[in-house]
Structures are given as C-alpha cells and as structure tokens.
C-alpha positions as CSV (number, residue, x, y, z in Angstrom):
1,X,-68.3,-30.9,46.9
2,X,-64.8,-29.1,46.2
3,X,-62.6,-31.6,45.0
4,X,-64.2,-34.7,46.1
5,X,-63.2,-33.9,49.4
6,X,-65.9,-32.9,51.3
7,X,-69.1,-31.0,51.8
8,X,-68.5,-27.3,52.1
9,X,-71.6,-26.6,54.2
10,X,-70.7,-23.1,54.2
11,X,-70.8,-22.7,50.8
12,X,-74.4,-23.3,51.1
13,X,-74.9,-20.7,53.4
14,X,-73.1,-18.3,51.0
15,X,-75.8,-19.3,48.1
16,X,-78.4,-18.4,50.8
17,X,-77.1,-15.1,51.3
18,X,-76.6,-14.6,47.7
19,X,-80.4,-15.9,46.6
20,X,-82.0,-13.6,49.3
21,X,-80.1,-10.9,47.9
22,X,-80.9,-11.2,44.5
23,X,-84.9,-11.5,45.5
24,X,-85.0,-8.6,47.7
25,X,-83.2,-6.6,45.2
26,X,-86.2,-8.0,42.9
27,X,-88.4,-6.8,45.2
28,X,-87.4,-3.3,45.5
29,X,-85.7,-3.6,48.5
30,X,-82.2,-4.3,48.5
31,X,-80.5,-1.5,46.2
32,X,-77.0,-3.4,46.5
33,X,-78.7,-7.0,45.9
34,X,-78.4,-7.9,43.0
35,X,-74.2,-8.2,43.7
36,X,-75.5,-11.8,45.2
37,X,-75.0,-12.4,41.8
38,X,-71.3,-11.6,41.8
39,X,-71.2,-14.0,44.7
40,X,-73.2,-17.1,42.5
41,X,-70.7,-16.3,40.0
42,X,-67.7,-16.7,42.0
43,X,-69.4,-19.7,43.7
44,X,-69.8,-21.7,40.5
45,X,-66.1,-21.0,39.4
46,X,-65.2,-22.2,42.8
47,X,-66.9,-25.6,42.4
48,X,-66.9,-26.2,38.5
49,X,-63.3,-25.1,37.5
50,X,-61.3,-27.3,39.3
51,X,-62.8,-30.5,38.5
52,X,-62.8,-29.9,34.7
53,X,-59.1,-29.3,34.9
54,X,-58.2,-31.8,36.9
55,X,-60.4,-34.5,34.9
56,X,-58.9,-32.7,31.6
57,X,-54.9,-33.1,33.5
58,X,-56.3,-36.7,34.5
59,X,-57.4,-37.8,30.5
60,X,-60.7,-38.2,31.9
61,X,-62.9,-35.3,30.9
62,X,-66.1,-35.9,28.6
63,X,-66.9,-33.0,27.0
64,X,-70.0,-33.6,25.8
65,X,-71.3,-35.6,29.0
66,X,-70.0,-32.8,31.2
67,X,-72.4,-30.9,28.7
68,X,-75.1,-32.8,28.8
69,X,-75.3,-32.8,32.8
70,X,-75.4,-29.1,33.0
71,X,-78.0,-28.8,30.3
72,X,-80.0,-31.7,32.6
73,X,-79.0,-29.3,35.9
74,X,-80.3,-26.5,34.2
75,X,-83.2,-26.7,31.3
76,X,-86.2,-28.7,33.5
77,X,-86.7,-25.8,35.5
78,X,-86.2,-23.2,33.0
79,X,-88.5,-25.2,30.4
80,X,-91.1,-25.4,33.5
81,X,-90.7,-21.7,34.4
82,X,-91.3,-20.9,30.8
83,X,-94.0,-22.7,29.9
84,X,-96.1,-21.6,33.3
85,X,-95.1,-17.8,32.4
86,X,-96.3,-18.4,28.6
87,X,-99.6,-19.6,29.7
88,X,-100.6,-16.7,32.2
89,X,-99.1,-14.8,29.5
90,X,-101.4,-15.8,26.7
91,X,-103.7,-15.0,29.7
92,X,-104.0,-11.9,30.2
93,X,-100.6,-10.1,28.8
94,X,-101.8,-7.7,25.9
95,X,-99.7,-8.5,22.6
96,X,-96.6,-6.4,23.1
97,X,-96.0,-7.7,26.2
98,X,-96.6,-11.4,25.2
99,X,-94.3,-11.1,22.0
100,X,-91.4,-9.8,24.0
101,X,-92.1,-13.1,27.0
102,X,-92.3,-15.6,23.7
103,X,-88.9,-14.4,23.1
104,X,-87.3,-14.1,26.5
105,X,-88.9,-18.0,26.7
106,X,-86.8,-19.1,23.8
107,X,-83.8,-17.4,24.5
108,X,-83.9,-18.6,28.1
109,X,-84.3,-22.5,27.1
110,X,-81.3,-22.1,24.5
111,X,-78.9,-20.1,27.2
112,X,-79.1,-16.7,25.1
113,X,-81.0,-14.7,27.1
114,X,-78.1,-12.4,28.3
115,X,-77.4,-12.0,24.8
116,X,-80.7,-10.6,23.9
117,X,-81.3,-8.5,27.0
118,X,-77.6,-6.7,25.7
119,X,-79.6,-6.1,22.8
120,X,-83.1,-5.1,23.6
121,X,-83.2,-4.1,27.1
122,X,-79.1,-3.0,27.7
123,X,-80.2,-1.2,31.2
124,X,-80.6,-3.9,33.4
125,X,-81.7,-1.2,36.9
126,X,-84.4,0.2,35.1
127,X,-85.8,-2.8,33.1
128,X,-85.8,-5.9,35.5
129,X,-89.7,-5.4,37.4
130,X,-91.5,-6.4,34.6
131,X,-89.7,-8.7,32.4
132,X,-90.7,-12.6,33.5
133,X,-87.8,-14.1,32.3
134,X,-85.2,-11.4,32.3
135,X,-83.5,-13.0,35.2
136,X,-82.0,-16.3,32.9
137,X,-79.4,-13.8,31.5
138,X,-77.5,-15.3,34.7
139,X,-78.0,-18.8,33.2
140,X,-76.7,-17.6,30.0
141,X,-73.9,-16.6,31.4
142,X,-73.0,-19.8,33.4
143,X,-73.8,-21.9,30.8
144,X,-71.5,-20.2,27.7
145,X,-69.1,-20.2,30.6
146,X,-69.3,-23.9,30.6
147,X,-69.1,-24.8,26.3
148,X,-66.6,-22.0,26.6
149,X,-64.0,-22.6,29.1
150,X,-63.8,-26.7,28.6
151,X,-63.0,-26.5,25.1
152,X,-60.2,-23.9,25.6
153,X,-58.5,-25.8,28.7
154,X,-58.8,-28.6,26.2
155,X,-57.0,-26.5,23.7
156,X,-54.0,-25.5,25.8
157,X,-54.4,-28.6,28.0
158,X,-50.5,-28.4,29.6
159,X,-50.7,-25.0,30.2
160,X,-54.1,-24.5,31.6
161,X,-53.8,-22.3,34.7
162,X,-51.6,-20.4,33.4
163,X,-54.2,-19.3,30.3
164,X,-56.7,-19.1,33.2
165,X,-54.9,-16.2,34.6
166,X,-54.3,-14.2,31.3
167,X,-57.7,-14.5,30.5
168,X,-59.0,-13.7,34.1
169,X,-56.8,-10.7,33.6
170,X,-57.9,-9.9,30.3
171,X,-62.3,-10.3,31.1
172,X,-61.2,-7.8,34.2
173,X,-59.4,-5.1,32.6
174,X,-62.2,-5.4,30.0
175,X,-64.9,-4.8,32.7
176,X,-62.7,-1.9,33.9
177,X,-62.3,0.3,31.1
178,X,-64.5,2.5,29.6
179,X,-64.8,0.1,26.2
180,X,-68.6,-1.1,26.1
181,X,-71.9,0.0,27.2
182,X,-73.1,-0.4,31.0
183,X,-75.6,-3.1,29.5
184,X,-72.8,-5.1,27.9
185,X,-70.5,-5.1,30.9
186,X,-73.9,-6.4,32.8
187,X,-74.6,-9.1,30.4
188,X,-71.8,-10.2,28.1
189,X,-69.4,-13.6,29.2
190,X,-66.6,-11.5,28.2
191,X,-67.0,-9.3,30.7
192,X,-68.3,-11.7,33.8
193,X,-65.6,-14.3,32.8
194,X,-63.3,-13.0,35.4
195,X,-65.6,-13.5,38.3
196,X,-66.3,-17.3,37.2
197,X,-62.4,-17.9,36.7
198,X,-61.2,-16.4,39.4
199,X,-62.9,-18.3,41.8
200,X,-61.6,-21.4,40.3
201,X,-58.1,-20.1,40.7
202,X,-58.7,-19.5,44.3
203,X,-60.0,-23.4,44.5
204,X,-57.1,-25.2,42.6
205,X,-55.0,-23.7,45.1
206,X,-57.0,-22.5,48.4
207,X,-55.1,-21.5,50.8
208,X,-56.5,-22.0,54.4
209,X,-56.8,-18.7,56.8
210,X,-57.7,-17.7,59.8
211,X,-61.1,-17.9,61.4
212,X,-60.8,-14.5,62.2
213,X,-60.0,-14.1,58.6
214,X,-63.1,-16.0,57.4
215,X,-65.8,-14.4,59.8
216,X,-64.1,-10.8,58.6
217,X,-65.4,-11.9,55.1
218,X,-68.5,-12.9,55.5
219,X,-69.3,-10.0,57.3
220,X,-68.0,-8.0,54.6
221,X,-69.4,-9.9,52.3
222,X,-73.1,-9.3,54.0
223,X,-72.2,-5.9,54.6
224,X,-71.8,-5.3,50.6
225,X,-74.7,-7.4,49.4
226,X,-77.0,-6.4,51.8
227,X,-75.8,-2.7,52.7
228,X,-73.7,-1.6,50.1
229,X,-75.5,1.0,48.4
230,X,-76.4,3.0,51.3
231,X,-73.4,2.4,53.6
232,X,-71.1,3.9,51.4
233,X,-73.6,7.0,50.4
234,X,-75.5,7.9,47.6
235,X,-76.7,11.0,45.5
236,X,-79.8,11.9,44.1
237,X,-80.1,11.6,40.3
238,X,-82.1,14.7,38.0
239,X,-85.9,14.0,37.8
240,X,-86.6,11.2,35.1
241,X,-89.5,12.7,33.2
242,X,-90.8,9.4,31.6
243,X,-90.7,7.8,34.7
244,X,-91.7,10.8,36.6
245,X,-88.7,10.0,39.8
246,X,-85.6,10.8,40.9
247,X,-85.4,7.7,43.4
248,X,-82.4,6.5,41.1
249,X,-79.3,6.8,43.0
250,X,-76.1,5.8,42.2
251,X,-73.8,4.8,45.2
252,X,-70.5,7.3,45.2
253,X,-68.7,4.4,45.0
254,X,-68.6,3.2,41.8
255,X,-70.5,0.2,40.7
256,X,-67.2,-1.5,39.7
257,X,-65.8,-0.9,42.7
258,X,-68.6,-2.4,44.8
259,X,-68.2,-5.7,42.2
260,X,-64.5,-6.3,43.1
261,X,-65.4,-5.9,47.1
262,X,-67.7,-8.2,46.7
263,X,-65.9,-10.7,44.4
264,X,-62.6,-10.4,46.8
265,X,-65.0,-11.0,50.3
266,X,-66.6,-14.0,48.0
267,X,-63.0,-15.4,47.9
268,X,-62.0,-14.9,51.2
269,X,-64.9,-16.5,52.3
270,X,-64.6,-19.1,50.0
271,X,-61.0,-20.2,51.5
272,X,-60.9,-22.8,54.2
273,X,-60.5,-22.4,57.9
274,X,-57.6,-23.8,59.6
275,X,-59.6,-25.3,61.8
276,X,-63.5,-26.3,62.2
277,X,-65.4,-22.7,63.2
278,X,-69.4,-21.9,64.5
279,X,-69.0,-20.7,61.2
280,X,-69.5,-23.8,59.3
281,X,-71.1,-25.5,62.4
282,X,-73.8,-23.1,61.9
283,X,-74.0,-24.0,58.4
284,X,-74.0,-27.6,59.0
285,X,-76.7,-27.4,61.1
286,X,-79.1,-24.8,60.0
287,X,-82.5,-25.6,58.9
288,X,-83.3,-22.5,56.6
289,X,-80.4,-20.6,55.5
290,X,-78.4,-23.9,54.0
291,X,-81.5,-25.3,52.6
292,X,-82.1,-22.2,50.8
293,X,-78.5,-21.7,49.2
294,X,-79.3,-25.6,48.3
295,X,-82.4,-24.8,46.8
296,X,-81.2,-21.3,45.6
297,X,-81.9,-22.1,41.2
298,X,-85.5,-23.1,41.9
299,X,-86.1,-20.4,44.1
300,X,-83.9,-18.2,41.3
301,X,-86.1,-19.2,38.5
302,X,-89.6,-19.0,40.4
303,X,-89.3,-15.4,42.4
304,X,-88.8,-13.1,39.5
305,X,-92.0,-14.7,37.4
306,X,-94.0,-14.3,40.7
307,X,-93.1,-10.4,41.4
308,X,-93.1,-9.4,37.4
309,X,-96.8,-11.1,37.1
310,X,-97.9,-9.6,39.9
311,X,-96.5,-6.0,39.2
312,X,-97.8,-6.6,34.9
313,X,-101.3,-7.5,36.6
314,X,-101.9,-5.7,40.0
315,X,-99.4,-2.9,41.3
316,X,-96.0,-1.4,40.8
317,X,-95.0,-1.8,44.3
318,X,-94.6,-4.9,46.4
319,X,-96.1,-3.9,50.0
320,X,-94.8,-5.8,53.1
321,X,-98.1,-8.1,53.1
322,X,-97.7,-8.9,49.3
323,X,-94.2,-9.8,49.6
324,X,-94.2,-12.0,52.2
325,X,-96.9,-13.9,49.8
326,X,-95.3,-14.3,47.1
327,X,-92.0,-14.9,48.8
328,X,-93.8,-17.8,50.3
329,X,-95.3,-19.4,47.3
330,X,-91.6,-18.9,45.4
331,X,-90.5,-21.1,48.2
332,X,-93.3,-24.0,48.0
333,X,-92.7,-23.8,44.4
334,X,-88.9,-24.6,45.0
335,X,-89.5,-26.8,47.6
336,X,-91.6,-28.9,44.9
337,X,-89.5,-28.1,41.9
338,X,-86.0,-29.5,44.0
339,X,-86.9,-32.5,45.5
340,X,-89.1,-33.6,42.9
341,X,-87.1,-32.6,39.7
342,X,-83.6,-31.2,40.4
343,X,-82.7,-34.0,42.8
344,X,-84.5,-37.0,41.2
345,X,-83.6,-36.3,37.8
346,X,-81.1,-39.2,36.3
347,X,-79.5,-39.2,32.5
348,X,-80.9,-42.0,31.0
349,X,-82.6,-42.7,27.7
350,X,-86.4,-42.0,28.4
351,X,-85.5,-38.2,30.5
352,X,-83.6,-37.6,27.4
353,X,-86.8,-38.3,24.9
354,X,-88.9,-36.1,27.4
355,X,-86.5,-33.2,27.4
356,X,-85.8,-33.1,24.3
357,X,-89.8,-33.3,23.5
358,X,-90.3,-30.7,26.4
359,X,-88.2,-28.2,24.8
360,X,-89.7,-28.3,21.5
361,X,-93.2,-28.2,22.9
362,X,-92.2,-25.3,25.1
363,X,-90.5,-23.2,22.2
364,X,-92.8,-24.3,19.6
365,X,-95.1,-22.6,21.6
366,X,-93.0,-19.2,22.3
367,X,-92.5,-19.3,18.7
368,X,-95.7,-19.5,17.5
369,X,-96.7,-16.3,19.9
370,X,-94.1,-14.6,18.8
371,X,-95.3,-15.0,15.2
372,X,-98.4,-13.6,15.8
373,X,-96.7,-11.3,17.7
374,X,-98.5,-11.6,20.4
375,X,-102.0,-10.8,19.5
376,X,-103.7,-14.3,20.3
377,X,-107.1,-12.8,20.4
378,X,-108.8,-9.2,19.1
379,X,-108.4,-6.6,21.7
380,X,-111.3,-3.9,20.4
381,X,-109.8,-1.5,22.7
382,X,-106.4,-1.2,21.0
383,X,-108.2,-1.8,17.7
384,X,-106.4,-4.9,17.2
385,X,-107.7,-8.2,15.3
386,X,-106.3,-11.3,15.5
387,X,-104.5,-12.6,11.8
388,X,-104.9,-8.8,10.4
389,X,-103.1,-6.1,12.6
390,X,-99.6,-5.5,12.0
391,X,-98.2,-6.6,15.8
392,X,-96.1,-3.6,15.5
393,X,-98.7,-1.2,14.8
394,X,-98.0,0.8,17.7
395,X,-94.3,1.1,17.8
396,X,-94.8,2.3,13.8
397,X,-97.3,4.7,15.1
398,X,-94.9,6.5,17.4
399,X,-91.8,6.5,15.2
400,X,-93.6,7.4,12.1
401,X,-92.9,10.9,13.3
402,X,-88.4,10.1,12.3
403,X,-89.6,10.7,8.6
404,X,-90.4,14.1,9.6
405,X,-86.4,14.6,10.3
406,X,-86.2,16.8,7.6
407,X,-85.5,20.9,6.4
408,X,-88.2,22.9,6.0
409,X,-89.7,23.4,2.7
410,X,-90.2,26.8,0.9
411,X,-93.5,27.1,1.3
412,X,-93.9,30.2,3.8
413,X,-97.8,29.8,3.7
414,X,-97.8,27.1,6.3
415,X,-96.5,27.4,10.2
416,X,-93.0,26.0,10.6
417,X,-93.1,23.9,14.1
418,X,-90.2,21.9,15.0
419,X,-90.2,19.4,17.6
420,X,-87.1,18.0,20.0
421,X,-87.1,15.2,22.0
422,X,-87.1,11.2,22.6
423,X,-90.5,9.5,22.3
424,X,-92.2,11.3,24.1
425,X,-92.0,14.9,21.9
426,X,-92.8,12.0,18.9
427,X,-95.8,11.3,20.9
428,X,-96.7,14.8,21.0
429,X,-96.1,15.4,17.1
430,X,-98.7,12.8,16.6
431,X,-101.0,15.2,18.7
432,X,-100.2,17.6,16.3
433,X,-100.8,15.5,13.1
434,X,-104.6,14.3,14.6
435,X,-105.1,18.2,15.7
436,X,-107.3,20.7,13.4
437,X,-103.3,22.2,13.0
438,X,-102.1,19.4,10.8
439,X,-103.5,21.1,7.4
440,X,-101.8,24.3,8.6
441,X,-98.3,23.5,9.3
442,X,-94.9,22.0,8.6
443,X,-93.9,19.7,10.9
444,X,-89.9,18.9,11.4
445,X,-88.7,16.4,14.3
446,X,-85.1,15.9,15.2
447,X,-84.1,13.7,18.4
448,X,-81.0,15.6,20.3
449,X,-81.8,19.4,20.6
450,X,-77.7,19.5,21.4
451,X,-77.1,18.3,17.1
452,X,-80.1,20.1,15.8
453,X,-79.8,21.7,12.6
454,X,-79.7,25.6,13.0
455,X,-81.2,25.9,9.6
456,X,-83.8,24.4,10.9
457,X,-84.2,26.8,14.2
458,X,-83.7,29.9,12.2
459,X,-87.0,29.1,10.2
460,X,-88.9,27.4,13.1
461,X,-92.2,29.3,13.9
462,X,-92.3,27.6,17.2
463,X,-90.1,25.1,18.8
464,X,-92.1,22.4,21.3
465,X,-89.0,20.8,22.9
466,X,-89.4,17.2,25.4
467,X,-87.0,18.4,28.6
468,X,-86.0,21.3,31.0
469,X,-85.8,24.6,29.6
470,X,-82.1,24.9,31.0
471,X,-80.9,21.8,28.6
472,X,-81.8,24.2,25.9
473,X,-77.9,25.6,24.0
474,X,-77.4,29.0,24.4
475,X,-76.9,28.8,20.2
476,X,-80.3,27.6,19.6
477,X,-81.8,31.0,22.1
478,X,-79.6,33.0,19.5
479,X,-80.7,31.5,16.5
480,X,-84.8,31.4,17.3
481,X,-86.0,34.3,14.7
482,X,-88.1,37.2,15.4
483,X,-91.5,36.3,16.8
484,X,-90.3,32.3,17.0
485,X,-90.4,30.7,21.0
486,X,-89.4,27.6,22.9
487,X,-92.2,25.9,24.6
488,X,-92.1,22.9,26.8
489,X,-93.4,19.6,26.6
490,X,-95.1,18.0,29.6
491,X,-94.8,14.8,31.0
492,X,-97.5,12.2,31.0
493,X,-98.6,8.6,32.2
494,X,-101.7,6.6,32.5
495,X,-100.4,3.6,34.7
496,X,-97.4,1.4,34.7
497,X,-99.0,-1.6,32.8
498,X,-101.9,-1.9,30.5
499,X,-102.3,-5.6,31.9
500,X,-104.0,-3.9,35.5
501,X,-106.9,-3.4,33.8
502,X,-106.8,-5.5,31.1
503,X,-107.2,-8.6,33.5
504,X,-110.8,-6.8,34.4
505,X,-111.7,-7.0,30.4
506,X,-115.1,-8.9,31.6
507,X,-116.3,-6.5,34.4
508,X,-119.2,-4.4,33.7
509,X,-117.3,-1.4,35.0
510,X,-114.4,-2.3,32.5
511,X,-114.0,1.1,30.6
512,X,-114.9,3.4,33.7
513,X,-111.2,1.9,35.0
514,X,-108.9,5.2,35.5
515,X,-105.3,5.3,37.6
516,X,-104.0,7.1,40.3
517,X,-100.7,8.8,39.1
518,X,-97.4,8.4,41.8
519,X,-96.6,12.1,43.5
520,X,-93.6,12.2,41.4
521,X,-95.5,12.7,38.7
522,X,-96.7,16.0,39.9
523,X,-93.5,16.6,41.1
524,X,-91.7,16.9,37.9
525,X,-94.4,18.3,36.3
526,X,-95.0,21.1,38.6
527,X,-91.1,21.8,38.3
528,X,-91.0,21.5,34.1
529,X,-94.0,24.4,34.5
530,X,-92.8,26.8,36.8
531,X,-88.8,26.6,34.6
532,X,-90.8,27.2,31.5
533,X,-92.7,30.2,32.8
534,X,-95.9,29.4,31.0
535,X,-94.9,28.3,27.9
536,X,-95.4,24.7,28.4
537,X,-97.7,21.9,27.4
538,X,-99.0,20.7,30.4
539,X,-100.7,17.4,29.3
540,X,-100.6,15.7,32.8
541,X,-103.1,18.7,34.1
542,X,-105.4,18.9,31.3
543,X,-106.0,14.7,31.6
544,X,-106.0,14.9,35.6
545,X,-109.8,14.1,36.6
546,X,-111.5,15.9,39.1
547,X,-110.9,12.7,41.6
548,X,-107.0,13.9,40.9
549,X,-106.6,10.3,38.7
550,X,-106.4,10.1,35.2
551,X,-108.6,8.2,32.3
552,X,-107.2,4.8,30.9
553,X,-110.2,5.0,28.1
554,X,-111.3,7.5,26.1
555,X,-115.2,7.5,25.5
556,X,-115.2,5.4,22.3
557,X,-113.4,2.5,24.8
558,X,-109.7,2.6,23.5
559,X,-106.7,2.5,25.6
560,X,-105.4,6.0,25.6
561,X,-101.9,4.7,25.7
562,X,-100.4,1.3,24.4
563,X,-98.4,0.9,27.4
564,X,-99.2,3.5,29.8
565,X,-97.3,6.0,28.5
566,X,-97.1,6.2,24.7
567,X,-100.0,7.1,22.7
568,X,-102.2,5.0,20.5
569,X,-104.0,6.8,17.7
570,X,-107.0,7.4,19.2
571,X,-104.6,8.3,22.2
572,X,-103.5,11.3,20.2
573,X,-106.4,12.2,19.0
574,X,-107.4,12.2,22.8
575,X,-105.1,14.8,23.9
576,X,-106.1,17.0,20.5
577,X,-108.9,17.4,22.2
578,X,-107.7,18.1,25.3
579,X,-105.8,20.9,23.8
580,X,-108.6,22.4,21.6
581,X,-108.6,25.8,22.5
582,X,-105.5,26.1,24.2
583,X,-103.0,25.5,21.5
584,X,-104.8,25.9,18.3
585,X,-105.4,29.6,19.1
C-alpha cells in the first residue's frame, strides 16, 4: 500500500527483480546484483516514510507500536534462520567458524549485524560466500532506519520534509567523498540513509509520468542490476596471492556511480503512470515474479544460509545443477516461512511471550558457543580439547610472529633474517621458528616493506619478503649489504574450507582426504617464480602431490592449515620439513 490508496502491484515486481538479484549475485553470478539492494532500500523509503509522517502530521503515530510491528515483521524469521544455521553449525563447523556464526546470530536478532561486519569483515565482495548470516547487515540497516528516522520527525515535527532533505543531502555527500572506508560506506546507516529517504521524498510527493517514462526505467533499472558490471566494462585487477585470482574486477564506472543509476531508475520506476500500463497489468497478474517480490524477506533470509553451508561443507563453486537445488529449496522454505509465519502472525499477548522466549533461547544459545568459542567438542586433528584450548590458539599462533617487530640485536654470531609481509610471510616465520634454523638465527618481522626500518635492511643477512619482486623500493635494493639478498615467498593453500572434510570426520578414509588446488593457484605461483629468478620459496610445489593435489593431513593426522590457508603448528612444522635441505643449506 502507498498511502492507503491502493495496491502498487508493480512495486512487487520491483522486489522480484531486486531479490533475484541479490541471490544471483550470492551465487556468483550476477557481478552488479547485489545493487538489488539499492533498489530494497529505496523501496522501503517509498512505502514506510510517508505514512510515519503523515500519522506524526496527523497526531496519530505510536512510536513504540510502529516499533514493535517492525520487530514482529522482522525477528521470527531471522530468529528461525538463526537458530537452523546454529544447529548445522554446532554440526559440523570447526570452532573458528562456529564462534564467528554465534556472533553474526546475535547480532542479527538485535539489528547490529551491519555494525559488526564494519568491524570484522569491512570488505563486503570478498567476504560474503561463506558467512551464514552476513546478509542481515541489510536488516540492520532498515531497522536503525526505523528507531532513527521516527524519533527525529518527532523532534522537528513542523518542519519534517524539510529536515528530510538536509539529511538526504548530508548521508549522500557523505557516501560521495572520500571520508570512510569502502566497508563503512557498504554497511553504516549514515551512509545508506539517503537511499531510504529519498524514496520517501519521491512518495509524499510522486509525481505521475509517462508510460514511456516508466518502462524506460525499468529497463534501466534491469539493465543496471542485472548487466551493470559488464555493460559498462571492466578491468582486470593484479593477481591476489592469498586467494590465488585475479577474477576481481572492478567496473570502470565507479561503484558510486552505478549506486545513483540505480537509486534514480528505482525512483522513476517507483512514480505512477498516468494511466493503467501492461506494465502493472503484468504485475497484477503474474504468478512468479509478484509472488516472489512478495515473498522477497523469506527468500532473503533463507538463500544465503543455503549457498554459505553448502560452499563451508561441499564446494567453492555453485554449478548450474547445484544452484538450481538450492534455489529451489530457498523457495519451499519461503513458501513455508510466508504463509505460515509472516502472513499469519498477529500482536497479541501470547506471540509476544513466544518471541520474546524465542529470542532468548536462540541467543542464549549463540552466546554460549561463542563462550566456548566455538569448540563444542575435541577436534584431535587441530589438537583442540573441549573446556582447555584457548579458542584463539590459532590466531595467537600466527601473530605471535608481531613481537618479533623489533632491531636486530648485537650479537653478530647468529644469521640476521628479516621477514616482510601480511600473514602469510608470518606464516612463513613460524616455518622458520619449528625449522633446525631457529637456534641459528635472529628473526625480525615488519608488515609493510614500503615503512620498513632501513636499520634493519642494512644488517639483514637475508630478506624473505610475501609479494612480487617489483613491489620491492628501489631504497631497500640500495641498502641490502654485501652478501645480503631478497628472496620471495610463495603462495599456498590447502582448500577453501576446513569443514569439506571435516563433515567426513567418521569415514575410514578420513585422513587420506587431500584437495585439488584452482589453476590460479599455479598461475600466480608460476609468475611470483619466474619474477624472482630462483630465489623464491616455492611452498605450493614442494606440497603438490604426485596426483597434482595437495595434503590436508600431515602423517600424525593434523590439519596442515586451520583454515586452508594459514598454518597450524604442526602445519609449520610440515613445511620445515618440506624445506629440509633446500633452505637450511
């Protein structure tokens, strides 16, 4: 409804488009989809804006009902969806995994979850196939929209539009300049406001256009959603060399750009015909495309769970066959969740007991998980027991390696080796440490090789340095001293999730698991080798298997890597091994 007028069938269809987005995007196969969420936002603004300032102009508006219906809208499903993903979680996830779902699970049922994917996550592209719950940032969003933007129309009351356009203006010239993070302008109300607002402003005062007008935006509008990304061009980024790709593009269009196409076509679309159109007949009348903008939350909340589950437990990529599956059960799932919960739930004394016991039950839950951090059980092959190991063991392990950011000490009867680089080069310092080198050295570690100390270079034996040999300053090539060289760290990776084999604990062939490495792997490895002319680590070849996979356990039954690419202890010790007689010459 808009207004209490009538039903904007159309609108509908518009949440269709927008919901298919978003789960193709998802899916790894919609670069510009995930701008249908532009479109939800400018949707909600349209429908929720001008009925709180028109109640509020009337003297009619409850805050804390209007409130309490958009908690009821929102928290049965997310409570649901949480408490479903917990228990597959507690499963099969392995504990750093689970600890980081028991908290998505609590931020998601107290509308925070944007807040701590600014925090933990920031990069929204490169984080969102794995994460459960990552998705309810969006519900975050909407819902500090609505305890936000009530109380301040209630503040200024008389002069509410017009503080509706300063602070549209304001949240859109925040988004534009260059004063926050990319993950803050993703996730923050501050910076989405505009795009909620705006579409409000449009509704208190629509005006009507052409239906020439109106099918030119939605066809733009589909154009961007769907086609933006590759219409418009893109350009290949360097090689990643944790992830092993350069499959990240970035559209030569800014992505702030292709969010204001979008959020103008969502408005023009928005605005009323001047007469009735096959537009909205269509609408009116479909049997898939309306429903599904109808049914668009339940099928937000369930895809995501459904493709990160599936990806945590049995592949990275989502082939045709698998898609279609999931896509289908997402929908039978909605289907179920909408007409038996979102459209026969009422406000009434006894739905308010059970949600309010639901969602202490549900985060009880999460919270307890997230206090054991995550280990639920002992796990022998991270050497983990339940009630003893430190949940963060791992993590320590691998940034142990920042007290080492430190000068050299006097003591010229020891090899100097400094290592440069991210988590990775930390990885390979550990190596180091569990080698037959660690009684026989000084070890330094600094992070950016741009800021290193030159002290430090000038007494440096030998430099092992995380990146490509041309990143390397010409001042740290001038500083090396007589004797001293640069060698390259290679890349490595033993799958993209622990959990594909962990789900196998209780097959006899459990250990003997190993993982076939993407090409890009290769790629960037054979590239890092040939720059560094032979001085270069190359860890990838010396773990490749003669079936051209690589091991997941080493012979005592550990996982070589906590997360398939950082090392576990025994991980290290692994690769000193590896490079016994190669390196400790």
């Amino acid at each position: 409804m808009v207004g209490g007028d009538f039903y904007r069938y159309d609108l509908d269809l518009l949440k269709g488009l927008a919901i298919i987005a978003v789960v193709l995007y998802h899916a790894g196969w919609c670069k510009s989809g995930y701008l249908g969420v532009d479109l939800f936002l400018v949707l909600n603004g349209y429908l929720v804006v001008p009925q709180v300032m028109r109640q509020i102009d009337e003297g009619r508006f409850r805050y804390w009902t209007f409130i309490e219906k958009k908690i009821f809208r929102l928290l049965p499903l997310v409570l649901i969806v949480s408490v479903l993903s917990l228990a597959i979680g507690y499963w099969g996830m392995l504990p750093n995994d689970l600890r980081f779902l028991s908290e998505e699970a609590v931020a998601a049922s107290t509308f925070m979850n944007n807040v701590l994917q600014a925090i933990t996550t920031q990069n929204y592209w490169a984080a969102i196939y794995q994460k459960v719950l990552m998705h309810t940032w969006f519900l975050g969003v909407l819902f500090q929209f609505y305890v936000v933007f009530p109380l301040l129309m209630l503040v200024v009351k008389r002069r509410m539009k017009m503080t509706l356009i300063v602070l549209t203006f304001l949240s859109l010239l925040l988004y534009l300049l260059p004063v926050d993070s990319i993950g803050n302008k993703y996730y923050l109300l501050s910076y989405r406001f505009f795009e909620i607002a705006i579409g409000g402003l449009v509704a208190i005062r629509a005006p009507r256009v052409s239906t020439s007008m109106k099918y030119f935006s939605v066809v733009g509008l589909f154009l961007m959603i769907f086609f933006g990304a590759f219409t418009i061009g893109e350009r290949a980024m360097p090689y990643n060399l944790v992830g092993g790709t350069n499959t990240i593009r970035e559209s030569f269009l800014p992505r702030e750009v292709m969010v204001i196409l979008t959020v103008s076509f969502a408005l023009m679309s928005c605005f009323q015909s001047h007469t009735d159109n096959r537009l909205t007949a269509f609408a009116r009348k479909s049997k898939i495309l309306a429903p599904i903008g109808r049914m668009s939350l339940s099928i937000f909340l369930w895809h995501q769970p459904l493709f990160a589950f599936y990806r945590y437990f049995f592949a990275d990529e989502l082939s045709p066959s698998i898609l279609a599956c999931l896509i289908g059960l997402a929908l039978l799932l909605s289907v179920f969740t909408y007409y038996i919960i979102e459209r026969r739930i009422t406000i009434n004394i006894t739905s308010r007991v059970c949600l309010v016991f639901s969602f202490l039950i549900v985060n009880a839950f999460a919270l307890w998980i997230y206090q054991k951090g995550g280990i639920v059980r002992d796990i022998p092959e991270l050497g983990i027991r339940e009630g003893e190991t430190d949940p963060m063991i791992f993590e320590y392990y691998t940034d142990r390696i920042y007290q080492y950011d430190r000068e050299f000490s006097q003591d010229n009867s020891k090899k100097k080796i400094l290592v440069i680089g991210n988590s990775f080069a930390r990885d390979f310092a550990n190596i180091l440490l569990e080698s037959p080198l660690r009684d026989s050295i000084q070890l330094s570690y600094h992070y950016g090789i741009e800021d290193c100390p030159l002290s430090r270079i000038r007494q440096s034996d030998r430099i092992y340095f995380f990146g490509w040999k041309h990143e390397v300053p010409e001042v740290v090539w001038k500083n090396l001293r007589a004797g001293s060289e640069i060698w390259g760290i290679g890349t490595k990776n033993h799958g993209t999730s622990n959990g594909i084999f962990y789900k196998n604990r209780h097959r006899p062939d459990y250990y003997a698991q190993k993982t076939t490495l993407r090409k890009d792997f290769f790629s960037v490895n054979r590239l890092l080798n040939e720059e560094w002319h032979g001085n270069f680590i190359d860890l990838l070849s010396l773990s490749l298997q003669s079936d051209s996979t690589v091991l997941v356990f080493t012979s005592e039954h550990k996982f070589i890597t906590y997360d398939g690419k950082h090392l576990t202890p025994i991980g290290a010790r692994y690769y000193a091994r590896l490079l016994s007689g190669y390196i400790w010459q």
